[in-house]
FIZAZA-334766 format. One line per field, with one value per atom (N, C-alpha, C, O): z, y, x; atom name; residue number from 1; residue in three letters. Coordinates in pm, 1 decimal. Each point is the difference from the previous one (the first is absolute). Example, Ala and Ser with C-alpha at 12.3 -4.5 7.8 and 13.67 -1.06 7.14 Angstrom:
REM FIZAZA-334766
Z 780.0;0.0;0.0;66.5;-138.5;6.0;73.0;16.9
Y -569.0;119.0;120.0;-1.9;106.9;119.0;109.0;110.8
X 1319.0;-89.0;90.0;103.6;-138.6;82.0;-77.0;50.9
site N;CA;C;O;N;CA;C;O
pos 1;1;1;1;2;2;2;2
code ALA;ALA;ALA;ALA;SER;SER;SER;SER
REM end
This chain:
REM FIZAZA-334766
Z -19430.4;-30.1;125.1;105.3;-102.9;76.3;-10.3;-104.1;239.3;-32.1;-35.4;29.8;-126.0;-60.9;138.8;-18.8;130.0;119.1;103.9;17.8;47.3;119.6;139.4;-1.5;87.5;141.5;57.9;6.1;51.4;39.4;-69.9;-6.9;-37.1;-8.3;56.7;9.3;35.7;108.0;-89.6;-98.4;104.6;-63.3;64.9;100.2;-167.0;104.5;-108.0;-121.8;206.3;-53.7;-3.8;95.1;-212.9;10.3;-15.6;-48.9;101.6;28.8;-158.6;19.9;-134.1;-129.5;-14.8;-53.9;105.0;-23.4;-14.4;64.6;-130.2;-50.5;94.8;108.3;-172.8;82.2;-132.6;-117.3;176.2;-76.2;-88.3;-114.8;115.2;-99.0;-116.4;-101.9;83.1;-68.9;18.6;66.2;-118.5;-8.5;-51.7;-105.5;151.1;-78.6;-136.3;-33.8;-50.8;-155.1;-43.8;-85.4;106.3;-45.5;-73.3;25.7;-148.6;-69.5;55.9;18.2;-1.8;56.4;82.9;-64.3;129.3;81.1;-147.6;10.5;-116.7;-110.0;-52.8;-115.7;172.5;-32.5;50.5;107.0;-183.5;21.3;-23.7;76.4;-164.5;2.5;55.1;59.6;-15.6;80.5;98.8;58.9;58.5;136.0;67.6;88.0;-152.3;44.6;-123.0;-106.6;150.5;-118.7;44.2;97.3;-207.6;54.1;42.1;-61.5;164.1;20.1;22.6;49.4;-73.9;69.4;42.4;-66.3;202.8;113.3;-53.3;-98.9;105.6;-1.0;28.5;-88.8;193.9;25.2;-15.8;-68.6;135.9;-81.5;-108.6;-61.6;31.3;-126.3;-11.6;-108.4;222.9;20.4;-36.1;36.3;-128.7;-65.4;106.9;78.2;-55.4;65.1;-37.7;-116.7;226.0;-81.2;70.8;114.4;-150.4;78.5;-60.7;-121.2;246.2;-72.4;-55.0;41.6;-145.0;-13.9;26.4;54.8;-51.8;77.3;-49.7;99.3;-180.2;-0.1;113.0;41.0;-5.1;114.3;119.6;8.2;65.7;45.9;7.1;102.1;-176.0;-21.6;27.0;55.5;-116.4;31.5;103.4;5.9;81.5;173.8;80.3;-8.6;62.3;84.1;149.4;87.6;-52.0;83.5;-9.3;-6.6;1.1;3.2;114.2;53.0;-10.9;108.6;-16.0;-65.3;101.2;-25.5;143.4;104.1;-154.0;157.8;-86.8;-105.9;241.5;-22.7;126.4;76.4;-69.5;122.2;-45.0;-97.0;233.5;-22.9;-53.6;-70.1;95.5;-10.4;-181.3;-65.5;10.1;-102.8;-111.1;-110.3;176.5;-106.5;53.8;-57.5;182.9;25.7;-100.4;-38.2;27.4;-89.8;-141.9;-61.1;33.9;-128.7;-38.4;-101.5;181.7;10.7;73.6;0.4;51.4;-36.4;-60.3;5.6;-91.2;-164.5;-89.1;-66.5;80.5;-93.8;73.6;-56.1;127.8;66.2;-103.5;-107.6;135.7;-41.4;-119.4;-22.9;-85.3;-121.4;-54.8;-44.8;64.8;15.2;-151.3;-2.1;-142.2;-67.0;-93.5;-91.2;107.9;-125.0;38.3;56.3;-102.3;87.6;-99.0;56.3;-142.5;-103.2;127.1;63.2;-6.4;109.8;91.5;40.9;38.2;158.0;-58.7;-15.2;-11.6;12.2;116.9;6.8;104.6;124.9;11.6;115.8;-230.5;6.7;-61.7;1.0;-37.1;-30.9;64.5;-40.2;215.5;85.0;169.8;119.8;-206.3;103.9;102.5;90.8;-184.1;80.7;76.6;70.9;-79.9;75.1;158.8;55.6;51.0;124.7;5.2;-46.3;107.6;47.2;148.3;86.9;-83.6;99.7;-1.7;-79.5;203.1;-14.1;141.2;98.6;-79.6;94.5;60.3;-66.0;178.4;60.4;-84.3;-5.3;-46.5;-109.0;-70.8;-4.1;-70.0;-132.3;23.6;-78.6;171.4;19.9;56.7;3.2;29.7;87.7;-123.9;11.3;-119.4;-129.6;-74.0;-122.4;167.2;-29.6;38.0;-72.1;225.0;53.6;-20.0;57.2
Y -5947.1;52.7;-12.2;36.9;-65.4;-73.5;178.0;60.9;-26.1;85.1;-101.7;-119.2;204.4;-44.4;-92.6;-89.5;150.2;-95.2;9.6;101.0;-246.2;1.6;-12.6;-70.4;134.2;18.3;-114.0;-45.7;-18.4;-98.8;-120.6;20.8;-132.8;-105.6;-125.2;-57.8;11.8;-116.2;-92.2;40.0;-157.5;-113.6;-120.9;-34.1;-48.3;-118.1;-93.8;16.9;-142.0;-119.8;-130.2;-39.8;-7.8;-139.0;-126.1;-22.0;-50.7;-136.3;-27.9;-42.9;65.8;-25.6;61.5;-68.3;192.8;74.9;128.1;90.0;-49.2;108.9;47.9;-42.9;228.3;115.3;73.5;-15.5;107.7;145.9;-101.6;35.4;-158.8;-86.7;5.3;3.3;-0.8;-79.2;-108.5;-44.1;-22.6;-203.9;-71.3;47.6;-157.4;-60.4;-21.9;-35.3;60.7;11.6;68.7;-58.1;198.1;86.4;77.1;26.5;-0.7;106.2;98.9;59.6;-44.5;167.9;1.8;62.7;-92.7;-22.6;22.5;-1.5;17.6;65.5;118.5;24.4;59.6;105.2;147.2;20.6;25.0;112.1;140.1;87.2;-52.4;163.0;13.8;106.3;-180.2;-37.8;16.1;-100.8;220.2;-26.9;-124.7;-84.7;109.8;-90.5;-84.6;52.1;-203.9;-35.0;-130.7;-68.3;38.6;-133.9;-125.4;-61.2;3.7;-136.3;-103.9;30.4;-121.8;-112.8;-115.0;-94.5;107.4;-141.0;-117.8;-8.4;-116.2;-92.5;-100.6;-78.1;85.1;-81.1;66.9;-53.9;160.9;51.4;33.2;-23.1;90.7;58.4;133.9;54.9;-11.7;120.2;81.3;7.5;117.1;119.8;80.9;47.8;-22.9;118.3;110.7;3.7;109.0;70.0;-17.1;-37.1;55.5;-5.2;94.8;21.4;68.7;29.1;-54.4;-102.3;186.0;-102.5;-2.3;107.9;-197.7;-12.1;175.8;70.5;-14.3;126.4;112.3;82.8;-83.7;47.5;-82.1;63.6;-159.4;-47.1;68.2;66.7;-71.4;18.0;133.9;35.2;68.2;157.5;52.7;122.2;-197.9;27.0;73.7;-44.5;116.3;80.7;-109.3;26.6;-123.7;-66.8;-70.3;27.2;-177.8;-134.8;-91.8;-17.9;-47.9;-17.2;-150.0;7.2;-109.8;-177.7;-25.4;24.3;-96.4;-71.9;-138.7;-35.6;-39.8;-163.2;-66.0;-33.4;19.9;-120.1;-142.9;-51.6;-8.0;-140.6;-55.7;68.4;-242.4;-93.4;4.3;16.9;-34.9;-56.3;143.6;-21.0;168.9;103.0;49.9;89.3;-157.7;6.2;-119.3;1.6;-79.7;-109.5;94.7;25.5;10.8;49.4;109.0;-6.1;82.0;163.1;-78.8;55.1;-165.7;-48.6;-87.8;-31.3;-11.4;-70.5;135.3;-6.9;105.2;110.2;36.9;-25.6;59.6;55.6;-102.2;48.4;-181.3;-121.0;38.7;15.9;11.4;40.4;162.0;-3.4;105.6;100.4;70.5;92.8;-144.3;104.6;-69.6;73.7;-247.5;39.8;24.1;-70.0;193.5;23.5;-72.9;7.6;-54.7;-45.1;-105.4;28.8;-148.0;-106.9;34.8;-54.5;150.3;89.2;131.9;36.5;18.9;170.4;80.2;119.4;-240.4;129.9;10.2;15.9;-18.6;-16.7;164.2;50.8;12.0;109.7;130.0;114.6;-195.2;129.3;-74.4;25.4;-131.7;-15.9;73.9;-42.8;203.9;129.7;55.6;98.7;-170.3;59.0;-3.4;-102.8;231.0;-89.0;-86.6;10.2;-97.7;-120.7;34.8;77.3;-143.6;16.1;-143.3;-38.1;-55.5;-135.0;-59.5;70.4;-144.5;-49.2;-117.0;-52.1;27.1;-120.3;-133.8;-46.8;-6.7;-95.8;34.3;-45.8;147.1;10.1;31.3;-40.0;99.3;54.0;-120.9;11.5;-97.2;-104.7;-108.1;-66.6;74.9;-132.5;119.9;-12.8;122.3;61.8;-30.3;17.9;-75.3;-0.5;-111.6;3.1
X -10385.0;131.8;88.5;-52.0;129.8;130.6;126.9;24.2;26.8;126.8;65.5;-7.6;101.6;124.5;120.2;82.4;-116.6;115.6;-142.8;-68.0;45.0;-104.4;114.2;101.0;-134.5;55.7;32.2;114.2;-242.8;25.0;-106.3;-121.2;177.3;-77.4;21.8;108.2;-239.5;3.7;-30.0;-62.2;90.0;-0.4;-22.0;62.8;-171.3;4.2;29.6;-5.3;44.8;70.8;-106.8;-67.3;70.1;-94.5;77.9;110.9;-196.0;83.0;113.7;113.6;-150.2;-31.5;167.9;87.1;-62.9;157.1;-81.0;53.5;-169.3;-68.3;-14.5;-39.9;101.7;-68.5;-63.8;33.9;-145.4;-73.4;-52.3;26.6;-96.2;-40.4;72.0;-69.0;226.4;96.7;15.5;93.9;-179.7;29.8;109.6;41.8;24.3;135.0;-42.0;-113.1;221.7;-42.2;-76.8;-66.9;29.0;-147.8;121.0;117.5;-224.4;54.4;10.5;106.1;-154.5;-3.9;162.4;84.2;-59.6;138.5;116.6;122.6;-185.1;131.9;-56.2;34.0;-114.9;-84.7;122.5;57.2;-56.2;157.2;-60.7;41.4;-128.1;-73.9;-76.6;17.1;-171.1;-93.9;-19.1;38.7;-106.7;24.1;-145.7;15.1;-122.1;-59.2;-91.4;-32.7;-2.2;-34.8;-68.9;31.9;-157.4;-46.1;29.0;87.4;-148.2;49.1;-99.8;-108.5;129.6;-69.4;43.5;42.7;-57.5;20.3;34.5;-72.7;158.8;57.3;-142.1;-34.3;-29.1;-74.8;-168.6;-86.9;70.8;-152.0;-35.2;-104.0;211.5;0.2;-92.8;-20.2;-30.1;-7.1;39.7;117.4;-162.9;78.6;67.6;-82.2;186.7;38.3;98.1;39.0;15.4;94.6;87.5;-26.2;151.0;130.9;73.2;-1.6;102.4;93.1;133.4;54.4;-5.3;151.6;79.0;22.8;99.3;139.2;35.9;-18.2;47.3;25.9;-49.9;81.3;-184.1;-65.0;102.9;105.1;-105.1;45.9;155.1;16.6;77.2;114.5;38.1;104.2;-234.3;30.7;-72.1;-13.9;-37.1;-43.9;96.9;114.5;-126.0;102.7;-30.5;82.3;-167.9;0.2;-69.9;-119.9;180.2;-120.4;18.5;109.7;-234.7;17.9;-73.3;-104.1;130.3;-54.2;-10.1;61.0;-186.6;-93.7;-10.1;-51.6;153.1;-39.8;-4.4;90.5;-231.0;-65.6;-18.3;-55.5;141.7;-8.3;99.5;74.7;-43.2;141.2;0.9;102.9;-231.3;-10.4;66.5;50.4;-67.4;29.3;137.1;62.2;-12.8;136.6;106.9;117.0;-211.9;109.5;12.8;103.8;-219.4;-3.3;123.0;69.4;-62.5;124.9;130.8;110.1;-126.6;151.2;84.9;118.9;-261.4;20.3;68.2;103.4;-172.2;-3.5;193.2;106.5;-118.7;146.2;85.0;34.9;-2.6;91.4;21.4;119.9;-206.5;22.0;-108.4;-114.6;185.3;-91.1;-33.2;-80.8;153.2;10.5;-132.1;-37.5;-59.1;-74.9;-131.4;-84.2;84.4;-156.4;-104.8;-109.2;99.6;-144.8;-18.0;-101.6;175.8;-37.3;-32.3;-102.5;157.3;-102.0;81.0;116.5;-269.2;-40.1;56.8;29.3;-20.2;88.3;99.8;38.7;68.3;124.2;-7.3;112.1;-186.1;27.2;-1.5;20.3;-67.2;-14.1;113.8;-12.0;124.8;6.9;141.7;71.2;-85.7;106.3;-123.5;19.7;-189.3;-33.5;-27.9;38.9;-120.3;16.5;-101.9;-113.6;165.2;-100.8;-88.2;40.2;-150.3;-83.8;-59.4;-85.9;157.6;31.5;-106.0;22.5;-93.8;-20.6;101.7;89.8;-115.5;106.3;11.6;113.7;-191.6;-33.3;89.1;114.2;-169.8;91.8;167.6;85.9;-64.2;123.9;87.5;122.5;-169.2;51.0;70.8;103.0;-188.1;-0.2;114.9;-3.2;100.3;65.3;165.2;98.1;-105.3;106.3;99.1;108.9
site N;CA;C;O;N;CA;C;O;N;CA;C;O;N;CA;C;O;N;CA;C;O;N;CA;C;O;N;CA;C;O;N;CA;C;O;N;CA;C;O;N;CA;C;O;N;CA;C;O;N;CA;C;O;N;CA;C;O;N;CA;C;O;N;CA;C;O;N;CA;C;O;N;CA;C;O;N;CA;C;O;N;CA;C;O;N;CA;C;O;N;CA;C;O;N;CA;C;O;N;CA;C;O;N;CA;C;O;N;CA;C;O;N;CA;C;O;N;CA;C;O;N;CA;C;O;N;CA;C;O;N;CA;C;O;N;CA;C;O;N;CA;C;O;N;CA;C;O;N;CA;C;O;N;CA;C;O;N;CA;C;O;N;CA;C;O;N;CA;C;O;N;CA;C;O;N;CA;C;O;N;CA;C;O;N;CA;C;O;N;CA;C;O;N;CA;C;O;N;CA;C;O;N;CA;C;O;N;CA;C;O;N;CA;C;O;N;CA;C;O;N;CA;C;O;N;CA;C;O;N;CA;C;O;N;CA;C;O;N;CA;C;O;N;CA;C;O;N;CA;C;O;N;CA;C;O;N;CA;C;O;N;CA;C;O;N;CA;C;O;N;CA;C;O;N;CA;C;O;N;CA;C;O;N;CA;C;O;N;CA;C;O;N;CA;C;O;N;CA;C;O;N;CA;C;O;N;CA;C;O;N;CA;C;O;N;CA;C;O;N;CA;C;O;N;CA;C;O;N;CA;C;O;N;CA;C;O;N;CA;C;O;N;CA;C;O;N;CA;C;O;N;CA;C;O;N;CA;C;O;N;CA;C;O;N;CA;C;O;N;CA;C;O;N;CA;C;O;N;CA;C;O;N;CA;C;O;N;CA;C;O;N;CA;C;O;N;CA;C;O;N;CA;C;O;N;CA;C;O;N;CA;C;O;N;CA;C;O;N;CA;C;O;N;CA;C;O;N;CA;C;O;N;CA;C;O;N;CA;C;O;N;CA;C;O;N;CA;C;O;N;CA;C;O;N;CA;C;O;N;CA;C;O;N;CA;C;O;N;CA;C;O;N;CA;C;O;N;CA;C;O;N;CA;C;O;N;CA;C;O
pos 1;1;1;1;2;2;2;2;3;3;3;3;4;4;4;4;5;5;5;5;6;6;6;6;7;7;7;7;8;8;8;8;9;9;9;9;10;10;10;10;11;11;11;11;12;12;12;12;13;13;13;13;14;14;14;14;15;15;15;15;16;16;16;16;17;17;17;17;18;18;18;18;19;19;19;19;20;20;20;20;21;21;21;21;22;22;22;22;23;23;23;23;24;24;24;24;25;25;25;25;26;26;26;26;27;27;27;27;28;28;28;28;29;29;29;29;30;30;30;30;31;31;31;31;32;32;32;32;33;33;33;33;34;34;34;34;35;35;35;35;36;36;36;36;37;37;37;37;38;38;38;38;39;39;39;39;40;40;40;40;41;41;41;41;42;42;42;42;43;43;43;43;44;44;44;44;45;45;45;45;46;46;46;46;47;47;47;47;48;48;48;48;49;49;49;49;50;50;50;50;51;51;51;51;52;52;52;52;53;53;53;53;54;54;54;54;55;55;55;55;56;56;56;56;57;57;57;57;58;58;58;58;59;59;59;59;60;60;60;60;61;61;61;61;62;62;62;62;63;63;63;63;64;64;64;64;65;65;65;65;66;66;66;66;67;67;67;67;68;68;68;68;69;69;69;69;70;70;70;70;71;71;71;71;72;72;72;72;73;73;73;73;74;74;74;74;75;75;75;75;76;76;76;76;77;77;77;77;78;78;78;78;79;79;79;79;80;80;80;80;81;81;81;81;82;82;82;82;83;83;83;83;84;84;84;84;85;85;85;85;86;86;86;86;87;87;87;87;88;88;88;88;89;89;89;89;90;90;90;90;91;91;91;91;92;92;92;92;93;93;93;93;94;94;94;94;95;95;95;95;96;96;96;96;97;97;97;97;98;98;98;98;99;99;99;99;100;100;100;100;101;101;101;101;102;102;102;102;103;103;103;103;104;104;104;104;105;105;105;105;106;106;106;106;107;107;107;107;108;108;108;108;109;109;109;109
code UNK;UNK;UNK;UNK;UNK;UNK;UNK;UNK;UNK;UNK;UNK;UNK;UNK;UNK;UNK;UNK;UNK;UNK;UNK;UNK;UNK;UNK;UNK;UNK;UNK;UNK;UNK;UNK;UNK;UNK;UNK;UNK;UNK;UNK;UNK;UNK;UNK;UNK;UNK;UNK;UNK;UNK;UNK;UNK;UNK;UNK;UNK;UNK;UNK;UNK;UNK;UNK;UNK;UNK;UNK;UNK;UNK;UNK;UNK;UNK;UNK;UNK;UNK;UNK;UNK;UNK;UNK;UNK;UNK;UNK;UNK;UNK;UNK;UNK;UNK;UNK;UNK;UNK;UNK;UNK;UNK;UNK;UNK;UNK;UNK;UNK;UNK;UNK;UNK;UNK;UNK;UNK;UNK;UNK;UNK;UNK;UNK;UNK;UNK;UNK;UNK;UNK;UNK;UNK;UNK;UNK;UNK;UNK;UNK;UNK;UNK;UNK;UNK;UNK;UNK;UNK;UNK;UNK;UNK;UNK;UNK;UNK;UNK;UNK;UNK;UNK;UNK;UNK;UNK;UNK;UNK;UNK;UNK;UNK;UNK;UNK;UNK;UNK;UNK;UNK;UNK;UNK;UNK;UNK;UNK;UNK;UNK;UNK;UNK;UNK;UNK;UNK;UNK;UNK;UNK;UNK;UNK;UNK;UNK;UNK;UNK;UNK;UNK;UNK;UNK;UNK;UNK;UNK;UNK;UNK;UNK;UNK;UNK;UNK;UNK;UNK;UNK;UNK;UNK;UNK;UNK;UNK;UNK;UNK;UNK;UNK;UNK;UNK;UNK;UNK;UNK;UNK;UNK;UNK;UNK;UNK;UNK;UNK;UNK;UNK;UNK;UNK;UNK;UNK;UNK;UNK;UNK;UNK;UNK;UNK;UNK;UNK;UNK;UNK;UNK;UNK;UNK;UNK;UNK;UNK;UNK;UNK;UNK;UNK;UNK;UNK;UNK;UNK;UNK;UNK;UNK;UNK;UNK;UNK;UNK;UNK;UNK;UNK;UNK;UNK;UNK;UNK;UNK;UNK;UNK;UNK;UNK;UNK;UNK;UNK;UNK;UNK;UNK;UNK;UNK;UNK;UNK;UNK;UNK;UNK;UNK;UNK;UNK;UNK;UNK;UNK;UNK;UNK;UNK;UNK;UNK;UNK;UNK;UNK;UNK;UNK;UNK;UNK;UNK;UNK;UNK;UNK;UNK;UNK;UNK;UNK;UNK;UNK;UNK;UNK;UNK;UNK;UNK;UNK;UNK;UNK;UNK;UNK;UNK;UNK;UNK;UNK;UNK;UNK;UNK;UNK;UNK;UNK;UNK;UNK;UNK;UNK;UNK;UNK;UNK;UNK;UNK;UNK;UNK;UNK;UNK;UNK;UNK;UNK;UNK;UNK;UNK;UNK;UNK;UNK;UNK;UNK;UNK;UNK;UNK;UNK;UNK;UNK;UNK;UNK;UNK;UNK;UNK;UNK;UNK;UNK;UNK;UNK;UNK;UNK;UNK;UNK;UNK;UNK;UNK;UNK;UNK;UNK;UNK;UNK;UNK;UNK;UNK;UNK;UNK;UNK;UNK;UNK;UNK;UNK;UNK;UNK;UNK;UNK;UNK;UNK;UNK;UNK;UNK;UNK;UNK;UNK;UNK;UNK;UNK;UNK;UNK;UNK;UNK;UNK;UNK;UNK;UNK;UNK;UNK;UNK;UNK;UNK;UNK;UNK;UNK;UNK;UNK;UNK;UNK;UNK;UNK;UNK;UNK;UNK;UNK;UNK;UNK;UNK;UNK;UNK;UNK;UNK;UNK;UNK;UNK;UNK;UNK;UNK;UNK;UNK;UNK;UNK;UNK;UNK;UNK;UNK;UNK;UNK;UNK;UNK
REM end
């Protein structure tokens, strides 16, 4: 069971656009009552859980870690056109703070 608002959530970024294992095009990414719900990986296909962009959205603080050139291109693909999140999943946290290494922050400027 999930509170209704989480404090802080940290989020990491995959090369892919995906955070909280929201994959580009996953259903779940249109999931609106749901706070958490099954998933499975793009490439393992590994069962997992994720929460949903709703969680995400009602965070009183989210916070994104992206290491490296390759997940800096990615968040400033996402910036250029920020509103469709089904193509990169991190367009939906990107009012949040970032926690950027030099890599990534650099494929920013």
């Amino acid at each position: 069971m999930l509170p209704e608002r989480i404090d802080i959530l940290l989020l990491g970024l995959g090369t892919d656009g995906h955070v909280a294992s929201l994959f580009p095009y996953s259903e779940a990414l249109r999931a609106t009552e749901r706070t958490v719900l099954p998933v499975k990986g793009p490439d393992s296909g590994h069962p997992r859980l994720s929460i949903t962009c709703k969680v995400v959205a009602n965070a009183e603080a989210v916070f994104l870690l992206a290491t490296g050139e390759e997940k800096g291109r990615v968040l400033a693909e996402a910036m250029r056109s920020p509103h469709d999140v089904m193509s990169l999943p991190v367009r939906m946290a990107l009012n949040a703070t970032w926690l950027l290494d030099e890599a990534a922050a650099g494929q920013l400027r």
